[in-house]
N, C-alpha and C positions, 0 to 999 in steps of 0.2 A: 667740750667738743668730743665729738666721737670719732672723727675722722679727718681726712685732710681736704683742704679746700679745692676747687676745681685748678686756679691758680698754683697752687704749691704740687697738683699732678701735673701738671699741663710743663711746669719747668723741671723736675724731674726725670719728666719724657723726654723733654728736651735735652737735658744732657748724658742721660744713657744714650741717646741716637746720636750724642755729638761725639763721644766718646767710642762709638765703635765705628762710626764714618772716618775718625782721624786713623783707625787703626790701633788703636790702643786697648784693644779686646779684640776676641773671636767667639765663639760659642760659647764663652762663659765671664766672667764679670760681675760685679754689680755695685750701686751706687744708693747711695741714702740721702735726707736731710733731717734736719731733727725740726720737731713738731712746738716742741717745749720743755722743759722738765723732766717728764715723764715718757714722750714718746717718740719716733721718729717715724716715718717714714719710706722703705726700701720698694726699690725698684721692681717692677713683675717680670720673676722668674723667666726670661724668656734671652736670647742672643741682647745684647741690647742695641745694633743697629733696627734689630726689629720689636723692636720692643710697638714702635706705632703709639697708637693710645689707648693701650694696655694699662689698666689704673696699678696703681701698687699697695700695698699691703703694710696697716699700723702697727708698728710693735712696741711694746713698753721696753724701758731700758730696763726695768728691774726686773723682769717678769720671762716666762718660757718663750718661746719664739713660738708665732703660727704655725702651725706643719706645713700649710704651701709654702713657707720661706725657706730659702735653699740654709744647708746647716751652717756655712760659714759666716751667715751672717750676723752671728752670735759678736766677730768681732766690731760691727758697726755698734754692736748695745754696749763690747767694753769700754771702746773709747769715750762716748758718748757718754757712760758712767765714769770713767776716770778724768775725764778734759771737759769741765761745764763751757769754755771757750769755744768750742770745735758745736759749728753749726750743717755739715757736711763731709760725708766719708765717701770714697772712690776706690773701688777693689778693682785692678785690672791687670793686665799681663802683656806691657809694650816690647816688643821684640829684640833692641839692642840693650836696654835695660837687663830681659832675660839674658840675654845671650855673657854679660858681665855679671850677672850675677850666679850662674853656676859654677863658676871661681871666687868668687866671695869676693868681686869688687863693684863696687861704689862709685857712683859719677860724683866727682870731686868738682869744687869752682871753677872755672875756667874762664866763663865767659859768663854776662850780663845775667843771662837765666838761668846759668847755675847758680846765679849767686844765693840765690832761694834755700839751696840747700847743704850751704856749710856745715848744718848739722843731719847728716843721714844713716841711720846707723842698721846696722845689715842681721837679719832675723835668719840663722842659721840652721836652716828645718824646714825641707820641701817639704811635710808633710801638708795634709788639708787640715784648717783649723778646725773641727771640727767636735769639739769639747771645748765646756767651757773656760777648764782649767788654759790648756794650747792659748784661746783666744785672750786669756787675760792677762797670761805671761807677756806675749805679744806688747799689746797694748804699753804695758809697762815700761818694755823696753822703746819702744816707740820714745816714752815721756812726752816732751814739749815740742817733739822736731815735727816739720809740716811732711814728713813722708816718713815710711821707712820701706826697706828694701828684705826682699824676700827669697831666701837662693833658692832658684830654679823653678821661681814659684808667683815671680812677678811685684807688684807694689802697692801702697796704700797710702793715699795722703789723705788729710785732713784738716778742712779751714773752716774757717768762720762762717761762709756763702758757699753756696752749691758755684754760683762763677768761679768761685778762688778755687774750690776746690778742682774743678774740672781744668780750669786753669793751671792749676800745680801741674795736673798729669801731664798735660800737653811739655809744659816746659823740663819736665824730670824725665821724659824720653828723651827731647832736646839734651840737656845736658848726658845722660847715656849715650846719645850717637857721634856728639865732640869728645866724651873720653875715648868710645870705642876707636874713631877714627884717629884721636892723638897716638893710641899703643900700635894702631897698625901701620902706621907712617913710621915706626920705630924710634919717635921722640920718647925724651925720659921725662916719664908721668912726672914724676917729682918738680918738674918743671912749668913755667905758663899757669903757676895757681895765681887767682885772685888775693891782693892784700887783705887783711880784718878791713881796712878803711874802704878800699872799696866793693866788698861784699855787704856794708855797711849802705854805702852810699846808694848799691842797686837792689836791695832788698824792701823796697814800696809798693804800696799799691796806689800813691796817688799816681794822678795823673788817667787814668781809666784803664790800669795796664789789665784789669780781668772782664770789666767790660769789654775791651776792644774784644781781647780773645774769643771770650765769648759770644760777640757780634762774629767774629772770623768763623769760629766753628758749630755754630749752630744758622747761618746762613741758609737760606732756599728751605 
């Protein structure tokens, strides 16, 4: 193959527009799927509410990045190299996630959709990723967990489906505007976490819980 199907553009498009409709970008963002083995696919360079059907751009995991690709996107090729699991990455910048995260805190379990990310672990470096050494430390730390968080500099998750993934980000702003709202009602964080059993027990995807979302946010 030399490129990506009209299908694997066409859904793409679709959740970079779904992704800046919810709010969860502004002028800058961007979103991947991987292709196979060797390649992925990112999003075109553009806001992504308007991205339209703008095609996007193949990049090998092993290989230089195209120059029309923005530079950050070096860290879609490290995951994608480090995680063969991880069929989809989301780079965005939701606004009470930022606003917790320039104090170096982390939306902890709380409720149903945090449960997702018991493990979230926080990348201490508003810098732009923009080496490829930056982007593979990253990564690294990242490991196994389905996001990680980035001070002052927004998030990244990573799933198996472009729905999961665009579905994480919806839900890791969720659970950022339940912590935000827990510290400013002046409850004690330490309090109102989720059990192991039941961050256990709401940590699925049956049931259609990325389909639904994905029907909710890619709608009209």
């Amino acid at each position: 193959m030399s490129g990506a199907t009209p299908e694997q553009e066409r859904r793409l498009q679709l959740a970079a527009r779904a992704l800046g409709r919810a709010g969860l970008v502004h002028a800058y963002g961007h979103c991947s799927v991987r292709l196979d083995e060797a390649r992925f696919l990112v999003c075109a360079p553009r806001p992504l509410e308007l991205v339209g059907d703008a095609p996007g751009t193949v990049c090998r995991i092993d290989g230089a990045l195209p120059d029309v690709v923005l530079g950050e996107v070096r860290v879609h090729q490290q995951i994608y190299a480090q995680r063969p699991d991880v069929g989809a990455v989301c780079r965005f910048m939701p606004p009470a996630l930022m606003a917790l995260s320039t104090h170096g805190i982390v939306p902890r379990p709380r409720h149903g959709i945090g449960a997702y990310f018991a493990q979230l672990p926080l990348w201490d470096d508003p810098r732009l990723l923009r080496d490829d050494a930056l982007a593979g430390a990253l990564a690294l730390a990242m490991g196994s967990a389905p996001a990680i968080v980035m001070r002052g500099n927004g998030a990244i998750v990573a799933e198996q489906t472009l729905e999961r993934a665009v579905t994480l980000a919806w839900f890791l702003e969720d659970a950022a505007r339940v912590e935000r709202d827990v510290r400013a009602m002046g409850l004690d964080p330490a309090c109102g976490l989720l059990s192991e059993a039941e961050i256990a027990a709401r940590q699925v995807w049956a049931g259609g819980v990325a389909e639904r979302m994905w029907e909710y946010l890619t709608r009209d």
